[in-house]
N, C-alpha and C positions, 0 to 999 in steps of 0.2 A: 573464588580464590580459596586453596586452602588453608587449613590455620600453617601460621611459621612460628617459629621463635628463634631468637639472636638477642645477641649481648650488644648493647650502647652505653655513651653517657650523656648526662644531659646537661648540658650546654644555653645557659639562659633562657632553661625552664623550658626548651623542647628537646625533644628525642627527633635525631635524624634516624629516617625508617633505611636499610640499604638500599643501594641504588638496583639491586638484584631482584626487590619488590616493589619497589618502587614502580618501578615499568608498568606491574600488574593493578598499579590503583590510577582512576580516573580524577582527573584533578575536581576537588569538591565533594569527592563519594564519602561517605559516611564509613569507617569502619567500627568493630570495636576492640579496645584495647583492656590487655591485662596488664598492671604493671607490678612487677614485683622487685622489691628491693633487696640489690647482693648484700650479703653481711658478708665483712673480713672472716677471714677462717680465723678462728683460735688459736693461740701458741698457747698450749695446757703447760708447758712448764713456765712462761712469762703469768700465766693469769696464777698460779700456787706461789710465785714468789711476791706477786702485790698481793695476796693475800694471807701469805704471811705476815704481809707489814701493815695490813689490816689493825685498828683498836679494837680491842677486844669490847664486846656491846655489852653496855649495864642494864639492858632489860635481860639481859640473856640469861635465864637461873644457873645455878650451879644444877653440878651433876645431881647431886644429894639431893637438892630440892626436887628436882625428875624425878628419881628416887623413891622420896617421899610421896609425890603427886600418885606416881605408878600403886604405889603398894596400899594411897587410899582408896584407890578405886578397883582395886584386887576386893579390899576388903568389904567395900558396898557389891560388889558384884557376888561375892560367895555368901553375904549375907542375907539377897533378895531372894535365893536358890531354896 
């Protein structure tokens, strides 16, 4: 047989194979299975409006302190040179 692929869902933890391959497997044969799971598409403008409504995170440094981090390790780096 060769390899197929189709879209199912599963239904009390089996996957119905089509009945259009069905035909080609012998009842008890071994096969092997890929499964990979669909992910919903994204709506980019629903996912930028929850997160604008996002809290803004307290470990998150201010700009300044980036800034700051940046320009001391400019200064170890020109310093080892």
């Amino acid at each position: 047989m060769t390899p197929v692929e189709f879209q199912a869902k599963v239904e009390n933890g089996a996957i119905i194979v089509p009945e259009e391959y069905r035909q080609q497997l012998a009842n008890g044969e071994t096969v092997k299975v890929i499964v990979l799971k669909q992910h919903t598409e994204i709506n980019i403008d629903q996912f930028l409006q929850e997160l604008d409504h996002l809290e803004p995170d307290p470990e998150q440094p201010t700009l300044q302190e980036i800034s700051e981090v940046v320009k001391e390790v400019r200064q170890e780096l020109w310093t080892q040179q």
